[in-house]
C-alpha positions in Angstrom: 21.8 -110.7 54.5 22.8 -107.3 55.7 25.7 -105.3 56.4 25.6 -107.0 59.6 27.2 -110.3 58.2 30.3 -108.5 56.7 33.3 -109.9 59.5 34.0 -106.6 59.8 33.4 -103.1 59.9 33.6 -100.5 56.6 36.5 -99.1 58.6 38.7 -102.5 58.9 37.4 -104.1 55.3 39.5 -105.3 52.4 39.2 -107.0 49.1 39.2 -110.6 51.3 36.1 -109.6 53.1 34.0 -109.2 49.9 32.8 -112.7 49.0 31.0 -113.7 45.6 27.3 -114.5 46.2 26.8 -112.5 49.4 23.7 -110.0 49.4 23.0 -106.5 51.6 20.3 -104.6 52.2 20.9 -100.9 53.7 18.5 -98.1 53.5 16.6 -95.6 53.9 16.7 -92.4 51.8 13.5 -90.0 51.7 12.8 -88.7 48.6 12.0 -84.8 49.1 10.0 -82.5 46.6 12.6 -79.8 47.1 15.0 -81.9 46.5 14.2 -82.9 43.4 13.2 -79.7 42.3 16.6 -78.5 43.5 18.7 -81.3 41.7 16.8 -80.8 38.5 17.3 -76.8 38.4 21.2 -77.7 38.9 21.7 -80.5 36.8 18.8 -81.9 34.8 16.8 -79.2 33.8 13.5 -80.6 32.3 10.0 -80.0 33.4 9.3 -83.5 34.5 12.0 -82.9 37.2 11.5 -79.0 37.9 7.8 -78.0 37.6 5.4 -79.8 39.3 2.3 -78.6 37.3 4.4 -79.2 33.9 4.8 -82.3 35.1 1.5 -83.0 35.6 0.8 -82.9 31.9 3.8 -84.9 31.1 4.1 -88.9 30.3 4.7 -89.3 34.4 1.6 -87.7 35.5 3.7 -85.7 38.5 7.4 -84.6 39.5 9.4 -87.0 39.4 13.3 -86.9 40.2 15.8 -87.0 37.6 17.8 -90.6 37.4 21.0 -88.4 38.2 19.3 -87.9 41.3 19.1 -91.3 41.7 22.3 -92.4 41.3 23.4 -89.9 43.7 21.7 -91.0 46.3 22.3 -94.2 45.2 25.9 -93.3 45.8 25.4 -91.8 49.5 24.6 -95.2 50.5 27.1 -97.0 49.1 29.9 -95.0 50.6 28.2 -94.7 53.7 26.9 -98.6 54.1 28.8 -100.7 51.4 32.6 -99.9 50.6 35.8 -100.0 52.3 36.6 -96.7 54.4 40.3 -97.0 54.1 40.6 -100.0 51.2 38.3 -98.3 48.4 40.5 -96.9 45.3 38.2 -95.6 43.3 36.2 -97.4 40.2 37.4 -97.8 36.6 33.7 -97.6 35.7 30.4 -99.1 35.2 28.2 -101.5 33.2 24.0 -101.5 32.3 23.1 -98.8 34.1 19.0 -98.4 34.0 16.2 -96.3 35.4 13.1 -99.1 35.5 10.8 -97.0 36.9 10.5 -93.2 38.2 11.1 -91.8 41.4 9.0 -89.4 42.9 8.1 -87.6 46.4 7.7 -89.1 49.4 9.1 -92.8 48.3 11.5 -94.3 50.3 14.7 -96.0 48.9 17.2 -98.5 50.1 19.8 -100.6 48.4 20.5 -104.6 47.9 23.9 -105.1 46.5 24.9 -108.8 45.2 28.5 -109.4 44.5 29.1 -110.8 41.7 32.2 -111.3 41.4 35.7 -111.1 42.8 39.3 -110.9 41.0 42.5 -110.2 42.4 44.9 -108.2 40.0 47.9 -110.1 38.7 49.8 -106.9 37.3 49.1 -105.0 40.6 48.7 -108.1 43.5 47.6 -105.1 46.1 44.4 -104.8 45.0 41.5 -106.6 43.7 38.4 -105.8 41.4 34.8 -106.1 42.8 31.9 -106.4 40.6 28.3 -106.3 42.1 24.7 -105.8 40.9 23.3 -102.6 42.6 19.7 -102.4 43.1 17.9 -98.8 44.3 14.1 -100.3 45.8 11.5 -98.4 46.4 9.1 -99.1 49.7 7.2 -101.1 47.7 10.3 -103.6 46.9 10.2 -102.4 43.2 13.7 -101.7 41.5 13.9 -98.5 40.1 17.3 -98.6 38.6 20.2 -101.1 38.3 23.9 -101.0 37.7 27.2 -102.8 37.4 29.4 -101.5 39.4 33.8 -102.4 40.0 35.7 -101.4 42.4 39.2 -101.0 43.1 39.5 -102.2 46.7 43.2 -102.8 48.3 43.9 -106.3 49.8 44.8 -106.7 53.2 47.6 -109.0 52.5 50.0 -107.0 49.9 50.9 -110.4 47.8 
């Protein structure tokens, strides 16, 4: 499935339109050399991420991004593809976040997300909990890291 077989647009979804089961691919996202060198300088600091001849000695045998990195662009395309525009209220967290393999320049990512599962709130009845499996592929269909994600979504009908 893809995004195409949501009822409606991220602009007009609510909890309701998030069904258990369902599966979406979106993608792509480039993975630049500056870019990871620029993440890593920021935020991640180690030679694997920053130095490309370091990290030609190191246990990855190249650059490779930092998981941070990852996640972040991870993130872009969960915004941009997956969530409510007007019905998202944030996340109270995740669960079994992993990096499976590395990342490095020039692969291509993309996204399948698999709901899991769906609960409405009983102590607040506007809103609803979504729990899915988020999967970052690489062009070759590998996963390179997983997570559990909820998220607060607001339901079209109040009550």
């Amino acid at each position: 499935m893809n995004k195409a077989d949501f009822d409606r647009v991220a602009e007009d979804r609510y909890f309701e339109d998030y069904l258990s089961g369902r599966v979406f691919e979106y993608g792509d996202i480039r993975v630049d050399t500056a870019e990871i060198i620029e993440f890593g300088r920021r935020f991640d600091p180690q030679e694997l991420h920053i130095d490309p001849e370091a990290a030609e000695r190191g246990p990855f045998g190249g650059l490779i991004a930092s998981g941070w990195h990852t996640a972040a662009m991870m993130m872009r395309l969960l915004v941009e593809e997956f969530l409510p525009k007007a019905a998202s209220l944030g996340s109270p967290g995740i669960d079994e976040l992993r990096w499976s393999r590395p990342v490095r320049p020039g692969d291509v990512l993309r996204l399948r997300v698999t709901i899991l599962e769906t609960t409405r709130s009983r102590s607040k009845p506007d809103r609803g909990i979504v729990r899915t499996l988020v999967e970052v592929l690489n062009q070759h269909g590998a996963v390179v890291m997983s997570m559990k994600p909820m998220n607060i979504i607001a339901c079209r009908s109040g009550f």
